[in-house]
Backbone as CSV, one residue per row, in Angstrom:
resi,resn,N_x,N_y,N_z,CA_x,CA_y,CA_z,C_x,C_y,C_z
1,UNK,132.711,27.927,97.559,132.622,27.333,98.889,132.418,28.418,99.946
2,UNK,131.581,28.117,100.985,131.627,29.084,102.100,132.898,29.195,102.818
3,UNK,133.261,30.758,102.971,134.433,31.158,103.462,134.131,30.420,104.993
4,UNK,135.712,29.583,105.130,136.036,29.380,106.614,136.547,30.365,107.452
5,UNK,136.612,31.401,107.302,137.105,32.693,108.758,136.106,32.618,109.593
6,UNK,136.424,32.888,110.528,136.438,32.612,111.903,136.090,34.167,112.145
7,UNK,134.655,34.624,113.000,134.643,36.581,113.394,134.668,36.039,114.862
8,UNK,135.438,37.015,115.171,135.503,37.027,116.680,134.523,38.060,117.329
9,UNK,133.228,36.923,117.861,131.862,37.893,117.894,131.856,38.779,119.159
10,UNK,132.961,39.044,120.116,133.226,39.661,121.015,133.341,41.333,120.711
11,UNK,134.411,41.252,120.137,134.706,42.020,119.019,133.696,43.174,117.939
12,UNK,132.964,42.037,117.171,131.926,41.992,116.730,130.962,42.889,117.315
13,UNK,130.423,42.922,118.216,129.538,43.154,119.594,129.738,44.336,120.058
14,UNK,131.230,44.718,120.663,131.704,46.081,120.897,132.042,46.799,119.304
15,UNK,132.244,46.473,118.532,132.420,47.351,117.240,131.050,47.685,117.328
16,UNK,129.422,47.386,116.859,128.702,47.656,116.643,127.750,48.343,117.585
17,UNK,128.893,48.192,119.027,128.155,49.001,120.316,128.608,50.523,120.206
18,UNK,129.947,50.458,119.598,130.995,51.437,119.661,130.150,52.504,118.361
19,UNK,129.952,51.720,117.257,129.312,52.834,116.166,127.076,52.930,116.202
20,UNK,127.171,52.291,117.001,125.839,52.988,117.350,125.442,54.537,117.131
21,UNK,126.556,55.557,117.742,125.775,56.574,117.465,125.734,57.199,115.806
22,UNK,127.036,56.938,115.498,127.238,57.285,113.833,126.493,55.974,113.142
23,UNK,126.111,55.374,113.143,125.341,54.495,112.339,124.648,55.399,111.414
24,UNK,123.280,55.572,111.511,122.356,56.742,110.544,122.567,57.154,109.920
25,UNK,123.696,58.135,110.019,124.291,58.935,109.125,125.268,58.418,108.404
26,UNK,125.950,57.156,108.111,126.655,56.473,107.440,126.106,55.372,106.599
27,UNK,124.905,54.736,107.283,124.279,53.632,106.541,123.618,54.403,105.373
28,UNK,124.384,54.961,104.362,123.334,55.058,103.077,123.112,53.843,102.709
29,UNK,123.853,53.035,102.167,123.953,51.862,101.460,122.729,51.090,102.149
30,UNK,123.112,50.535,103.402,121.895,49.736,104.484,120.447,50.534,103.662
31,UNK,120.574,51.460,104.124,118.863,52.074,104.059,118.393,51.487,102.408
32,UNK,119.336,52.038,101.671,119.007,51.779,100.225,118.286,50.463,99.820
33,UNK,119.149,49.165,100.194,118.985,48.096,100.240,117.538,47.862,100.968
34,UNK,117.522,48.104,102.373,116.162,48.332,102.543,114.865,48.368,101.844
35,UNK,115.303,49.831,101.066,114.207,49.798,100.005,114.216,49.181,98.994
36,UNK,115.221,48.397,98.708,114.803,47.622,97.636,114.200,46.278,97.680
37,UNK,114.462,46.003,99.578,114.172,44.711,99.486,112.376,45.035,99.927
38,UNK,112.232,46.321,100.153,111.186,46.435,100.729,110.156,46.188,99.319
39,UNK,110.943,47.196,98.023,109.821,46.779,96.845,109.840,45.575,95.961
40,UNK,110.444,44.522,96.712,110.116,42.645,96.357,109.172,42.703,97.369
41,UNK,108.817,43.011,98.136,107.983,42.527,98.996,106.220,42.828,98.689
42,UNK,106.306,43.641,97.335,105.248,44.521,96.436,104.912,43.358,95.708
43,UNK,105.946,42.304,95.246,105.006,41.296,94.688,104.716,39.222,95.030
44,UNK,105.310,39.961,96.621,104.633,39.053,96.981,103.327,38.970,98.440
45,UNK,102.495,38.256,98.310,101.153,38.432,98.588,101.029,37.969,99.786
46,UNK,101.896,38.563,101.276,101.843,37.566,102.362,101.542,38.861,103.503
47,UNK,100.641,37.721,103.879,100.437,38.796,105.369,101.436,38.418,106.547
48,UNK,102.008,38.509,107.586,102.845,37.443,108.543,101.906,37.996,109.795
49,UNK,102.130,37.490,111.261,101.289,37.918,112.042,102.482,38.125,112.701
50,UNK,103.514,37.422,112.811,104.644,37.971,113.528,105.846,37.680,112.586
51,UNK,106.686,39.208,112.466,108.082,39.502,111.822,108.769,39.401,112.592
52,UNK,110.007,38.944,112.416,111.753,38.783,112.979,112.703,39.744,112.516
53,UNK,112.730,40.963,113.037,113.884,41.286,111.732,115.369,40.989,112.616
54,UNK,116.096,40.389,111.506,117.497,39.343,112.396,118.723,40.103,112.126
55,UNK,119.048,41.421,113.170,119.909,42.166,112.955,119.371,43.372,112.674
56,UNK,119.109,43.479,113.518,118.022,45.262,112.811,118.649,46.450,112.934
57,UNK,120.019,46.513,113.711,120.597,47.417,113.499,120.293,48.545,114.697
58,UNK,120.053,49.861,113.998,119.622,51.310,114.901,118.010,51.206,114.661
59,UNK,117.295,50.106,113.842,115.396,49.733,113.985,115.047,50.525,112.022
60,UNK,115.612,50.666,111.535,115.116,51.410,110.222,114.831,50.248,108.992
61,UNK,115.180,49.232,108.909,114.270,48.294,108.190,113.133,48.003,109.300
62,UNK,113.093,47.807,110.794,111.909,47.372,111.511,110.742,48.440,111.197
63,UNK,110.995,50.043,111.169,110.469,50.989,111.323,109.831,50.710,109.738
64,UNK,110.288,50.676,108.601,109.816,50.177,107.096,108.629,49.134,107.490
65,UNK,108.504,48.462,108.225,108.183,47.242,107.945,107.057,47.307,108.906
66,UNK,107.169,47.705,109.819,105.490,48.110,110.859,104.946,49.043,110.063
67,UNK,104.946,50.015,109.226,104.525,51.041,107.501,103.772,50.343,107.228
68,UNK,104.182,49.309,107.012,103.634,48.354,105.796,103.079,46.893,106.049
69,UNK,103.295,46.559,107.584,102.396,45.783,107.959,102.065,45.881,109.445
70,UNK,100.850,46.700,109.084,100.785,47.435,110.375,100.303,47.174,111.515
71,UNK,99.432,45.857,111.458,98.759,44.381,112.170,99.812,43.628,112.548
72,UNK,100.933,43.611,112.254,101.926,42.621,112.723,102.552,42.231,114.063
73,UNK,102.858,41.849,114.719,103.836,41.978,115.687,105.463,41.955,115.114
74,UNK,105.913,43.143,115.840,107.693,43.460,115.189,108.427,42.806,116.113
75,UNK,109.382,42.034,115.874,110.486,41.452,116.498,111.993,41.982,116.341
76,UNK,112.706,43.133,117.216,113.725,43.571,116.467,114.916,42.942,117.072
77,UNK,116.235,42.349,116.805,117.461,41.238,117.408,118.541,41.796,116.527
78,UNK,119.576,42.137,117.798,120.624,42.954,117.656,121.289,42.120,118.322
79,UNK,122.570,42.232,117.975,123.495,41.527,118.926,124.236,42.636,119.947
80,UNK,123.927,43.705,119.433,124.550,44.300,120.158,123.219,46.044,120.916
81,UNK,123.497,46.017,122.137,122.453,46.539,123.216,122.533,48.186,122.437
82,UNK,123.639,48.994,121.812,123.233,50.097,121.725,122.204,50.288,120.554
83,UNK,122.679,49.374,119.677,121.852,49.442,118.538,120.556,49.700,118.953
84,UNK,119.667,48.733,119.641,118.421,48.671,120.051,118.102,49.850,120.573
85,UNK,119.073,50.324,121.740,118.949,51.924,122.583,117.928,52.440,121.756
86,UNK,119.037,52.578,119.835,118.927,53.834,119.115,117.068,53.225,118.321
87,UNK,117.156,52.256,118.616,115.944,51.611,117.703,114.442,51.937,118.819
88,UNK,114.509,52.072,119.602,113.716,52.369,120.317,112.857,52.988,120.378
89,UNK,111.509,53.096,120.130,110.919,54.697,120.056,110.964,55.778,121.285
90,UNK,111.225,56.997,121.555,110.704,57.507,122.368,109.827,57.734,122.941
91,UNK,109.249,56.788,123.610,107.685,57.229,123.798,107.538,57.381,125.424
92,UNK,107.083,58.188,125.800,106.327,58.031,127.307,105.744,57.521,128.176
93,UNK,106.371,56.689,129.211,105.604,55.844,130.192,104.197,55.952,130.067
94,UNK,103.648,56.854,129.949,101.863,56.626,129.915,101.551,56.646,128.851
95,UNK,101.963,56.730,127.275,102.279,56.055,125.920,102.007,54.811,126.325
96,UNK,102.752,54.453,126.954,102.762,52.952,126.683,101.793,52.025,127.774
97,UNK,101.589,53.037,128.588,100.092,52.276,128.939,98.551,52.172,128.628
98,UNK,99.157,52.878,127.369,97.340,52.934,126.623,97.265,52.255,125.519
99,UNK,96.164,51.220,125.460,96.017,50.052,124.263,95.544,50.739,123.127
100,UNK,96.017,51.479,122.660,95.791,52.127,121.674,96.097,51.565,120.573
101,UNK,97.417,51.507,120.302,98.131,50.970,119.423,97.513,49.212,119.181
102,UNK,97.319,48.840,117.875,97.063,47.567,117.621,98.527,46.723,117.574
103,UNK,99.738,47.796,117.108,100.744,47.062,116.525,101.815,46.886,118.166
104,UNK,102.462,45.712,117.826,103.943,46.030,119.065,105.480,45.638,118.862
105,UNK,106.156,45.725,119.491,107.585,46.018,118.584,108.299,45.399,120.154
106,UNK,109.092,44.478,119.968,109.745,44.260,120.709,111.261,43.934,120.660
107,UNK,112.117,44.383,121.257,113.461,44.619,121.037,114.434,43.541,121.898
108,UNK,115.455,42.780,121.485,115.779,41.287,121.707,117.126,41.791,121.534
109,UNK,118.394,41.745,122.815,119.661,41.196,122.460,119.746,40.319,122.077
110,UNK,120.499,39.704,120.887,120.724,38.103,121.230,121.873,38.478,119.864
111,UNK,122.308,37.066,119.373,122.622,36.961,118.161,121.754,35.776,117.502
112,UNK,122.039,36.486,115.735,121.282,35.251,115.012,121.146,33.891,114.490
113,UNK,122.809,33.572,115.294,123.113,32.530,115.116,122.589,31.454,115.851
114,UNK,121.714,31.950,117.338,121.171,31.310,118.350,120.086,32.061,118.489
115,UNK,119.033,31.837,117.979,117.875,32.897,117.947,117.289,32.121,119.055
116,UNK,116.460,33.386,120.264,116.014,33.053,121.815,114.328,32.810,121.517
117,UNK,114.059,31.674,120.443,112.692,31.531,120.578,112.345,30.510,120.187
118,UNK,110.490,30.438,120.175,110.654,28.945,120.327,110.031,28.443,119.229
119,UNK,110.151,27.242,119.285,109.637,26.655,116.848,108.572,26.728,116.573
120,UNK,108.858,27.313,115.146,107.371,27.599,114.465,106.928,29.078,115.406
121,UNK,107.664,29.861,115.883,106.729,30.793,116.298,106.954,32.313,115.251
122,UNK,107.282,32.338,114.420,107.657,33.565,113.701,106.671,33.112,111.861
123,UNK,106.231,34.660,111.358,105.447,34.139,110.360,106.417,34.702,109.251
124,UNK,107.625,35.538,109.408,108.365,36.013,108.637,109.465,36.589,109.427
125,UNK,110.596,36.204,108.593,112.387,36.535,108.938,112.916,37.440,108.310
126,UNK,113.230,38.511,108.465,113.879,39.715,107.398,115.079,40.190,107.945
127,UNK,116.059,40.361,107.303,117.463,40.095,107.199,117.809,41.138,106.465
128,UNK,118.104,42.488,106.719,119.182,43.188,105.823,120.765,43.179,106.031
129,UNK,121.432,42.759,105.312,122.768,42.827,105.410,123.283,42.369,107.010
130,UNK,123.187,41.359,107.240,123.113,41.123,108.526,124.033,39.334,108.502
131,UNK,123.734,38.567,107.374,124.366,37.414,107.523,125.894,37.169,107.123
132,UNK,126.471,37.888,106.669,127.580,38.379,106.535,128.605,38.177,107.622
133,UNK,127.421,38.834,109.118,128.633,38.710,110.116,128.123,37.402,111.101
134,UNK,128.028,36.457,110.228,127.653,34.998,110.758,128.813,33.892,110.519
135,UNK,128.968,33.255,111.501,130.221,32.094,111.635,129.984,31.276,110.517
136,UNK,128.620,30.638,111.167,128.016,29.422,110.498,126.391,29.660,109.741
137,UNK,126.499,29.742,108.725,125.403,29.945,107.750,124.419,28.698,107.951
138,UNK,125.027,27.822,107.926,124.574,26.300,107.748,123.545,26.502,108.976
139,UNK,123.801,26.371,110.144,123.421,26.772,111.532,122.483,27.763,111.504
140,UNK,122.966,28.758,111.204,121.858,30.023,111.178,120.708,30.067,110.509
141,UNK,120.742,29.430,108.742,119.300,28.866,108.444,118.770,27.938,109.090
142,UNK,119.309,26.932,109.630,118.872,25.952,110.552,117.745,26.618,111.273
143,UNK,118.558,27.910,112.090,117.859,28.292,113.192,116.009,29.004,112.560
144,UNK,116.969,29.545,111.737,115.688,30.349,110.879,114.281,29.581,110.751
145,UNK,114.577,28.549,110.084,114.006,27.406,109.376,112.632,26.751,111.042
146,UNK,114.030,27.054,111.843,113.245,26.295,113.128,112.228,26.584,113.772
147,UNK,112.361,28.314,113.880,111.609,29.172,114.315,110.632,29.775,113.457
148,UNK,110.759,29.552,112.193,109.529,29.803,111.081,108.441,28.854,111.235
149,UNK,107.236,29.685,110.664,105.652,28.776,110.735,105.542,28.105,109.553
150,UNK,105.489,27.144,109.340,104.869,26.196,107.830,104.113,27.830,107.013
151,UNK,104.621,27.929,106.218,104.590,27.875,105.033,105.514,29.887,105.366
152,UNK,105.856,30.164,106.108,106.494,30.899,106.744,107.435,31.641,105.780
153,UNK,107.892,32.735,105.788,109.098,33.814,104.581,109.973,33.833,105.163
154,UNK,111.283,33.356,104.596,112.795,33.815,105.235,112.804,34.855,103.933
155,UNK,113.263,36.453,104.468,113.835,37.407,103.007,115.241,37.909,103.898
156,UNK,116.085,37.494,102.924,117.414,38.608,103.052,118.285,39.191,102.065
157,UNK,119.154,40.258,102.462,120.220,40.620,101.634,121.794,40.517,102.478
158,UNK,123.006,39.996,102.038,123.853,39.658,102.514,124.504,40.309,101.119
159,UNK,125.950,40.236,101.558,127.029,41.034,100.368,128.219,39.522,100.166
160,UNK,128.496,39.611,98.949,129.056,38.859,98.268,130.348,38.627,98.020
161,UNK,131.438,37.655,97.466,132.806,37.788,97.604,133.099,39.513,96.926
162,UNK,132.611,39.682,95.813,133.364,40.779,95.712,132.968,42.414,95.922
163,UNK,132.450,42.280,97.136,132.317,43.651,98.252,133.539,43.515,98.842
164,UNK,134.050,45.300,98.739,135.005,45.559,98.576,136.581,44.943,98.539
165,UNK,136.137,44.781,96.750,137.275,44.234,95.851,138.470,45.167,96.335
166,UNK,138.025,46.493,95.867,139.496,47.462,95.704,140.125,47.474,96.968
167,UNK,139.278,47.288,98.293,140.458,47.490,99.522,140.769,45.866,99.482
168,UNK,140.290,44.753,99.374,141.302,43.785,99.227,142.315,43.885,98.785
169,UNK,142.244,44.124,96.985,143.351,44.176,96.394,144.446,45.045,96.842
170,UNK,143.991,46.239,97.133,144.708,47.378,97.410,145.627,46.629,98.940
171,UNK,145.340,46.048,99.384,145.856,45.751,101.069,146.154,43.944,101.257
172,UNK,145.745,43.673,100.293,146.045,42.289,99.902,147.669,41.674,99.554
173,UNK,148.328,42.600,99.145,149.819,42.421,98.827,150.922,42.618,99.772
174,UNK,150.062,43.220,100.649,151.042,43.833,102.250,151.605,43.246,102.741
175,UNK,151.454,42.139,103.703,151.588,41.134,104.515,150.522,40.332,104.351
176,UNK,150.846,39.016,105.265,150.278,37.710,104.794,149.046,37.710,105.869
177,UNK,148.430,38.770,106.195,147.062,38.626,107.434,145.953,39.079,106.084
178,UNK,144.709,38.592,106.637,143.484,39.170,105.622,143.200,40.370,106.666
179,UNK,142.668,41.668,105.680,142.564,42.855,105.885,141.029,43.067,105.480
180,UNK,140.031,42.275,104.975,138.803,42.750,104.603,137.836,41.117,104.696
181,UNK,136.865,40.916,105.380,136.251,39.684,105.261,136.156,39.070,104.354
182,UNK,135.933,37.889,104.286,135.447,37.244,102.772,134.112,36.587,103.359
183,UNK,133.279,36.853,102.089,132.009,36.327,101.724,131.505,35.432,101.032
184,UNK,130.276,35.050,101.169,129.727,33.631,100.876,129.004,34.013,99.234
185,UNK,129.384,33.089,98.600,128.787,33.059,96.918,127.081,32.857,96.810
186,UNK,126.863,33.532,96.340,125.217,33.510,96.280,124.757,31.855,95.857
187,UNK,125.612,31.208,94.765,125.140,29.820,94.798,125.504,28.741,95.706
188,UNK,126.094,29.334,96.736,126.500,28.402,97.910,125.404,28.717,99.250
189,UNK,125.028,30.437,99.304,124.007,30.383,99.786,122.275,29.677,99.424
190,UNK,122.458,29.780,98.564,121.239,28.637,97.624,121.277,27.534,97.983
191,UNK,122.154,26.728,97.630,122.456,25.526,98.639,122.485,25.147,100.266
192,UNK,122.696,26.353,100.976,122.694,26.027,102.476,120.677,26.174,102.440
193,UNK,120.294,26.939,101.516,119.032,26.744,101.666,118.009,25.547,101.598
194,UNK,118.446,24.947,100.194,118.113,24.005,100.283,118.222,22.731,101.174
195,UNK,119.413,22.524,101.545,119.784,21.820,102.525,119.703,21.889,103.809
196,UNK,118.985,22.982,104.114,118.061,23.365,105.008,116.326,23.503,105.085
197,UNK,115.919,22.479,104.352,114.365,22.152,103.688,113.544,23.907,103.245
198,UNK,114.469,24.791,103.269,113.609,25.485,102.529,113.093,25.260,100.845
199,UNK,112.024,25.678,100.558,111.494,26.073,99.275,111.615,26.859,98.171
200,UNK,111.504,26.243,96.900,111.470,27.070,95.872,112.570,28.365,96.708
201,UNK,113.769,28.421,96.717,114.851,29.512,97.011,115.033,30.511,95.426
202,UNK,114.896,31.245,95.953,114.965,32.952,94.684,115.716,33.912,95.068
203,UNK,117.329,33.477,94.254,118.340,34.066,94.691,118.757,35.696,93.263
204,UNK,119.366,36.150,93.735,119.999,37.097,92.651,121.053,38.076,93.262
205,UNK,121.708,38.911,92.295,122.581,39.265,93.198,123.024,40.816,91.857
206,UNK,123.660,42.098,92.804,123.757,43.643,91.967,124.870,43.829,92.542
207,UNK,125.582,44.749,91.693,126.694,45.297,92.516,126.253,46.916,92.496
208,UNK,126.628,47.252,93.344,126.554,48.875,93.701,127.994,49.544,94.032
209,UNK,128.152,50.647,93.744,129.533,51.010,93.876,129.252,52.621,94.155
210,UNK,130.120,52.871,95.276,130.189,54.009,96.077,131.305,54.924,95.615
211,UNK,131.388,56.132,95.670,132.255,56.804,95.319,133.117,57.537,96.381
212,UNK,134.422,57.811,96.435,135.137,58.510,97.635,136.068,59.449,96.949
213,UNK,136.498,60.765,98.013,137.196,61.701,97.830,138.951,61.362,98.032
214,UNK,138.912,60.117,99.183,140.071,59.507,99.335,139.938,58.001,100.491
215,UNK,141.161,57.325,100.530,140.860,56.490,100.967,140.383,56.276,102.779
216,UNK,140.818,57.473,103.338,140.596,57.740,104.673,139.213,58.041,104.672
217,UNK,138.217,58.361,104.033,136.869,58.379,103.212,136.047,57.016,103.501
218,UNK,137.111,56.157,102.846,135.852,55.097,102.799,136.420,53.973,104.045
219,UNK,137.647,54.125,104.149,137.817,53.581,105.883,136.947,54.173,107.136
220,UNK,136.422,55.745,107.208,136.027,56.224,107.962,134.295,56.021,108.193
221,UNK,133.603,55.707,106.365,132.554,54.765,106.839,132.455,53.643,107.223
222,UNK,133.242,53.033,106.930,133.305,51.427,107.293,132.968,51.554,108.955
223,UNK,133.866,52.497,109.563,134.576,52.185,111.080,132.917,53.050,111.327
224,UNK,132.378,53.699,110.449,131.128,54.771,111.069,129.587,52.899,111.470
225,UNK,129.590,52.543,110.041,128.943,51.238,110.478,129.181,50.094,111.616
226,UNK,130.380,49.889,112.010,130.947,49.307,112.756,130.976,47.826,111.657
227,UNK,131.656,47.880,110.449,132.107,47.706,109.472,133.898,46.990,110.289
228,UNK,133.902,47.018,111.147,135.630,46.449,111.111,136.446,44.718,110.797
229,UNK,137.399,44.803,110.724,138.030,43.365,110.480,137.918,42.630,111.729
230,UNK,137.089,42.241,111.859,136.990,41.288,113.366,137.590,39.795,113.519
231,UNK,138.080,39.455,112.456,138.508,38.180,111.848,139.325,37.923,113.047
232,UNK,139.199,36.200,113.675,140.101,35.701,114.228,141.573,35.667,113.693
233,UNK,143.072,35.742,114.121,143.846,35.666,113.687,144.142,37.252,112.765
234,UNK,143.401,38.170,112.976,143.982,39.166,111.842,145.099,39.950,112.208
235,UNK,145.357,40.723,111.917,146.491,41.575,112.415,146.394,42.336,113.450
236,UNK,147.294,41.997,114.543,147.547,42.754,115.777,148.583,43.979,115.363
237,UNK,148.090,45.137,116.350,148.580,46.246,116.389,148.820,47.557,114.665
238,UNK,148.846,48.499,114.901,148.854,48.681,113.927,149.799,48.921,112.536
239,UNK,149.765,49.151,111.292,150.393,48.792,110.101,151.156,49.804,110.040
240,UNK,153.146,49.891,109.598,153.811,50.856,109.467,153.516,51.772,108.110
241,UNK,154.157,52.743,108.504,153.689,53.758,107.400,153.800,53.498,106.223
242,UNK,155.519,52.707,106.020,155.614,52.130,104.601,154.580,51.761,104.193
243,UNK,154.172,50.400,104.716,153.218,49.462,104.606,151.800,50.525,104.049
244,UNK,151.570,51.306,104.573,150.378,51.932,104.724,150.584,52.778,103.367
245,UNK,151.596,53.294,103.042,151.435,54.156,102.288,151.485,53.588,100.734
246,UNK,152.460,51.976,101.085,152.232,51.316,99.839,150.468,50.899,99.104
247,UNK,149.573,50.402,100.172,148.114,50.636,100.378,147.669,51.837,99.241
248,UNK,147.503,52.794,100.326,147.319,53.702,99.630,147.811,53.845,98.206
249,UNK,148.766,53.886,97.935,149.197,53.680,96.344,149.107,53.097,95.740
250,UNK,148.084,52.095,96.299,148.015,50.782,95.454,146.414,51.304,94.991
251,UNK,145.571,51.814,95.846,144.613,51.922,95.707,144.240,53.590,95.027
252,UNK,144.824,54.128,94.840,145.006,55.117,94.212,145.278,55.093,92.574
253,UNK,145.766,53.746,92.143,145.965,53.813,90.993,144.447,52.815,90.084
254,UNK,143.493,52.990,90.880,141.981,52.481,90.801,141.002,54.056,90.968
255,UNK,141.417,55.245,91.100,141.229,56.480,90.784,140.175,56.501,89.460
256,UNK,139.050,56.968,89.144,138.470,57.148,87.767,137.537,58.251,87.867
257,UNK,137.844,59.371,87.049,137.358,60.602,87.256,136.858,61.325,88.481
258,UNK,138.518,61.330,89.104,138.629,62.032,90.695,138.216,60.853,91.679
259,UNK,137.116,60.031,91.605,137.036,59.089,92.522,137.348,57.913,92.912
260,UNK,137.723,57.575,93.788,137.839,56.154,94.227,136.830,55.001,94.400
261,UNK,136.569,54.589,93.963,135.522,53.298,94.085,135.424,52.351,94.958
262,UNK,134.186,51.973,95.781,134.277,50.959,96.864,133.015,50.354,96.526
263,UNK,133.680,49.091,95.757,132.108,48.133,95.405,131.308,47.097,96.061
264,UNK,130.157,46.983,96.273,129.875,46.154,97.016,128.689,45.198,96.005
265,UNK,128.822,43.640,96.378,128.355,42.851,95.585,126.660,42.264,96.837
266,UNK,125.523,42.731,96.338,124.870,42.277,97.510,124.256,41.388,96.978
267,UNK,123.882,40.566,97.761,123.148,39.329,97.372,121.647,39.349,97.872
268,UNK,120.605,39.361,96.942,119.373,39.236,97.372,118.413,37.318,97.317
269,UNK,117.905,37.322,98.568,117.255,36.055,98.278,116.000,35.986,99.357
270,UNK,115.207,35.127,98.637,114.035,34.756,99.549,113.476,33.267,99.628
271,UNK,113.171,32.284,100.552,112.753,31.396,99.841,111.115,31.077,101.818
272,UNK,110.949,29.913,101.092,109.488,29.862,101.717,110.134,28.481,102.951
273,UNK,109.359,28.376,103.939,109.252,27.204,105.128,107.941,26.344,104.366
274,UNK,108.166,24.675,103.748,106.999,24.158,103.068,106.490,23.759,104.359
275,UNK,104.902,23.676,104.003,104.016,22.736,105.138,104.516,21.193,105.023
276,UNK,105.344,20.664,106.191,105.230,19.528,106.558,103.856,18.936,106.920
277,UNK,103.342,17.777,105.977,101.856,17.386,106.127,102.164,16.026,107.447
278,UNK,103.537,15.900,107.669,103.754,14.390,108.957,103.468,15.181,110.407
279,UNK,103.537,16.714,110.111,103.486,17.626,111.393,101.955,17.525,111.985
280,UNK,100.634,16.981,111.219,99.786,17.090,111.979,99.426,15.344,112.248
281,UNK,100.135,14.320,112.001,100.363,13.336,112.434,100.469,12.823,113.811
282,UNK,99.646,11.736,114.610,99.375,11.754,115.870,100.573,10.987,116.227
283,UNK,101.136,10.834,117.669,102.399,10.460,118.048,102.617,8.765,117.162
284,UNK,100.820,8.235,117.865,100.524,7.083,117.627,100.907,6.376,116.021
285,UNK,100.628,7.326,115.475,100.797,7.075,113.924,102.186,7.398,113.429
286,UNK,102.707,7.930,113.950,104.415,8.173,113.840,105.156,7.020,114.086
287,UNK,104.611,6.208,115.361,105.508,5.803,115.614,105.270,4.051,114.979
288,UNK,104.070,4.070,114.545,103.779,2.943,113.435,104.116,3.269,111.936
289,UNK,104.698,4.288,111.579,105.120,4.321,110.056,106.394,4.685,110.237
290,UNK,107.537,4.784,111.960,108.804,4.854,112.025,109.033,6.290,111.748
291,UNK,108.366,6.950,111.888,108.680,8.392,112.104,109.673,8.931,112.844
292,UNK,110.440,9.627,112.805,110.585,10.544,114.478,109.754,11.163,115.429
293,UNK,109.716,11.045,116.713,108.466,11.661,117.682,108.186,12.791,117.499
């Protein structure tokens, strides 16, 4: 079932404003994923005229993706303003007044849960690790779905219940607050797809697992992504030492040749927007076979 927690997108917003500048240098994982979702995209045969990427971060899947489709128009949507700052190219006021360039890139606060555009105007949606920090899934393909062109690509990667198992477990026995998000099951995301008239949906899912020197290690990337517990209801103020040190010892005894392990379960999927054939249907004829207008 899709997890009911509640992110408090305020929160949300300033965490990811706050790690803007360390982003880069912490997103190995992000970038990686990137490229992998970039080489599915090797076998399938689509041109788009305009990309969405929904959550783009500091712009490094957008920057992949004008590479490789270089006719496109780029759409980059952050929820949060520094990200974009960093996504930005540097370029020079009189750069940018010369039509040189065929390609253009345009950079969008918003969030993706309320995407600021209008239907049917996008020819492809790309999503790295980005739906994760979504309320309502149900809603958010909705939105996707809305703003895609008939016969249109939604591609994403999102992470799975069991990204990061060991700091659950490890921090799970403490007190009675959740300490690490919970995530949506790849066959439940399949289903919000379908039930959102997408097509033929092509789900799968890897685990990858990171290695650390200690646990202040892999807390310190988390907080570098802007990775934090934003969860409504989580724990106010911070955890006593006991508490903390029981943690730590808990997670210490998950140690395997010097390292600590932090796994993450990502979920890859893609599925298609079908051509509605009632869409080129005249009002007149709609409303004699009981259509909707």
């Amino acid at each position: 079932m899709i997890s009911e927690q509640i992110l408090d997108k305020k929160l949300l917003r300033a965490s990811f404003e706050r790690a803007a500048g360390s982003y880069d240098q912490a997103a190995v994982l992000q970038r990686e994923i990137s490229h992998r979702m970039l080489a599915r995209l090797e076998y399938i045969k689509y041109q788009p005229d305009v990309i969405l990427d929904a959550g783009s971060g500091t712009g490094y899947g957008t920057q992949q993706l004008a590479k490789r489709y270089p006719k496109s128009r780029l759409i980059a949507v952050d929820i949060a303003w520094a990200m974009l700052t960093h996504a930005r190219p540097n370029t020079a006021w009189w750069q940018r007044l010369l039509p040189l360039q065929q390609q253009r890139s345009d950079y969008v606060c918003g969030d993706i849960e309320q995407l600021p555009f209008k239907n049917e105007s996008v020819g492809m949606i790309w999503s790295n690790l980005a739906l994760q920090w979504c309320n309502d899934l149900q809603h958010t393909f909705a939105e996707m779905h809305r703003i895609l062109r008939a016969d249109g690509l939604l591609m994403f990667s999102t992470f799975g219940p069991d990204t990061l198992k060991e700091l659950r477990q490890s921090f799970g026995h403490i007190d009675g607050y959740q300490h690490v998000n919970r995530f949506a099951d790849m066959h439940d995301i399949g289903d919000l797809l379908l039930n959102n008239r997408f097509s033929t949906p092509v789900m799968d899912m890897e685990y990858i697992t990171l290695t650390y020197d200690d646990v202040i290690s892999v807390m310190r990337d988390l907080k570098a992504i802007g990775a934090h517990n934003v969860i409504q209801g989580r724990r106010q103020g911070l955890m006593g030492k006991h508490q903390w040190r029981q943690a730590l010892d808990a997670y210490e005894t998950l140690r395997r040749d010097g390292k600590l392990p932090a796994t993450f379960e990502v979920v890859y999927g893609h599925a298609w927007k079908p051509f509605d054939p009632r869409s080129i249907l005249t009002p007149e004829t709609r409303r004699q076979l009981g259509l909707p207008p």
